[in-house]
C-alpha positions in Angstrom: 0.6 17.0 -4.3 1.3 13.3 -3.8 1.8 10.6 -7.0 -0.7 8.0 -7.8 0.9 5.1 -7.7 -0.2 1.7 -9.5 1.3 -1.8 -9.4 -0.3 -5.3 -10.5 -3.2 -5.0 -8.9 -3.5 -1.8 -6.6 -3.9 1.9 -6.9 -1.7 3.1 -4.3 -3.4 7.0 -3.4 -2.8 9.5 -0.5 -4.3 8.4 2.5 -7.1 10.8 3.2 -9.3 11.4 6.2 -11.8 10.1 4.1 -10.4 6.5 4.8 -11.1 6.2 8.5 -14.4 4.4 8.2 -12.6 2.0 6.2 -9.4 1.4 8.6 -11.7 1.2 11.2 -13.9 -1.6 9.7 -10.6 -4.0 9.0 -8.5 -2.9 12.8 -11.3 -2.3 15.6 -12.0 -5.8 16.4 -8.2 -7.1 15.4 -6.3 -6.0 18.3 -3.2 -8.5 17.8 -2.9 -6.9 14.5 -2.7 -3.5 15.5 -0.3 -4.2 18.2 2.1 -5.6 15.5 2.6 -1.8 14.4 4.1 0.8 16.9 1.3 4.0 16.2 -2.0 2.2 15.3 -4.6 3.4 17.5 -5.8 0.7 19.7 -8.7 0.8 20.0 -8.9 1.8 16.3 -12.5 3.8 16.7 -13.3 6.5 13.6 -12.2 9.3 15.9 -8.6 7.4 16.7 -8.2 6.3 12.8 -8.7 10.3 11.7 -6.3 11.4 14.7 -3.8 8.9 13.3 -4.1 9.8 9.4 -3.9 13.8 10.3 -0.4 12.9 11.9 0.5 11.4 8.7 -0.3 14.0 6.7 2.4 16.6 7.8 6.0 17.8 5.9 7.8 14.9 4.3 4.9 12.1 5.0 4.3 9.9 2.1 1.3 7.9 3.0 -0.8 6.4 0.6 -3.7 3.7 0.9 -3.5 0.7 -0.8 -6.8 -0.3 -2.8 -7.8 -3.1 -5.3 -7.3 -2.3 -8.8 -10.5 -4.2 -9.8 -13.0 -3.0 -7.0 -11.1 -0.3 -4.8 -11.5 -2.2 -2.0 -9.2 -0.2 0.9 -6.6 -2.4 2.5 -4.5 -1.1 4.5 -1.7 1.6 4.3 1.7 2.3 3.3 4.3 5.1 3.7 7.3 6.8 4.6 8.6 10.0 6.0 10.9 11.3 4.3 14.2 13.0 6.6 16.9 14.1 4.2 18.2 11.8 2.0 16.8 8.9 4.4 13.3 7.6 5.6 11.3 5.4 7.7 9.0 2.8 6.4 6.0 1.7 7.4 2.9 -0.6 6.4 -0.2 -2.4 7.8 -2.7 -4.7 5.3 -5.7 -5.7 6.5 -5.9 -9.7 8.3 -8.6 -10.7 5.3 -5.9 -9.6 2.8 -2.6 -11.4 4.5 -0.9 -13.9 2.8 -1.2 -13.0 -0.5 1.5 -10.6 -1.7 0.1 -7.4 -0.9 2.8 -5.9 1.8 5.1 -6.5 -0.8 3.8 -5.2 -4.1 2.7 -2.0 -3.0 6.1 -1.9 -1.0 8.2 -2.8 -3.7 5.7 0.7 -5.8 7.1 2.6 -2.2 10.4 2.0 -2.4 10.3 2.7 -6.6 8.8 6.3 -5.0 11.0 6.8 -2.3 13.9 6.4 -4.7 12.6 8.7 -7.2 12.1 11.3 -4.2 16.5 11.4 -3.6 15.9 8.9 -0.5 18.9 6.7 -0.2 18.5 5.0 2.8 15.2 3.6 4.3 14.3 1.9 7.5 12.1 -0.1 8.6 11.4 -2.1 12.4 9.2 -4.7 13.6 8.6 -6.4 16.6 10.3 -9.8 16.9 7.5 -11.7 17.4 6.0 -10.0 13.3 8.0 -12.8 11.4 5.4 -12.2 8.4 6.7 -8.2 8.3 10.5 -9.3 8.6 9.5 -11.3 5.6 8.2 -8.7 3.5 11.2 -6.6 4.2 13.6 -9.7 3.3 11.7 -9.7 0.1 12.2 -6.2 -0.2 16.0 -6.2 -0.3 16.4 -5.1 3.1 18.5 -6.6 5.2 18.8 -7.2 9.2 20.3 -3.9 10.9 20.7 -5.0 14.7 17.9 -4.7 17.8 17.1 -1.7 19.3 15.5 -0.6 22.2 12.5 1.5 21.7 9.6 3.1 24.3 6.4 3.0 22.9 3.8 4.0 25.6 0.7 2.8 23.5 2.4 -0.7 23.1 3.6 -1.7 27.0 6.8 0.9 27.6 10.3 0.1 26.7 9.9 -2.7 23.6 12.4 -4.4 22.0 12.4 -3.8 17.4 14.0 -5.3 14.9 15.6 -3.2 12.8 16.1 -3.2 8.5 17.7 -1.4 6.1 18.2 -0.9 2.6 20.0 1.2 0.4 19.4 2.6 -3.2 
């Protein structure tokens, strides 16, 4: 069973299949947003959004969506997969909720978790062109790891990432 996690002004819960309608509402017409991430489904239909939260649902997935505290309004998700004493990081907030914090309060609640759960290292990638995601990261405490090479079918083939660390 995964925590409930709170901060400021979210409840961060575990993503459930139950959230598809919602993803689908904020990423189905915002393709440019979804190809900012490496897995969203594009296009993000119900069927694609379910599909994509069953695969983050498996052994050491810690995905949680990220709703208002005051009206649990859905936003977007956050997560890791845990490997070890290491893990991978990954987020998406919804374009009508940018600019205001979010990625990086329920991150900061993430990595809070992810420490508590023995993780020691975390990554995290974005495209080069996602200066808003290298941000949160920077804000985060992580800090520039080099460029990797990386093929993602769903976004083009062979993509060039960004890559971030941090350690606890």
């Amino acid at each position: 069973m995964m925590a409930l996690l709170q901060t400021k002004r979210f409840r961060l819960r575990p993503l459930a299949l139950s959230d598809a309608p919602s993803m689908t509402r904020l990423l189905s017409e915002d393709t440019e947003a979804v190809r900012m991430t490496e897995r969203l489904p594009e296009p993000c239909t119900e069927p694609a959004a379910r599909n994509w939260i069953k695969h983050r649902q498996g052994p050491g997935e810690h995905v949680f969506a990220i709703e208002t505290l005051e009206d649990g309004v859905f936003i977007g998700c956050i997560g890791f997969k845990k490997v070890s004493d290491g893990a991978g990081l990954g987020y998406w907030v919804g374009r009508p909720f940018w600019n205001r914090g979010s990625a990086t309060e329920a991150g900061q609640a993430i990595l809070d978790h992810a420490r508590s759960l023995g993780v020691r290292t975390i990554m995290a990638e974005t495209f080069p062109e996602n200066r808003a995601s290298a941000r949160v990261l920077s804000k985060l405490g992580f800090t520039a790891d080099g460029q990797i090479e990386k093929n993602l079918p769903q976004r083009g083939g062979q993509r060039q990432l960004l890559q971030f660390r941090r350690t606890f």
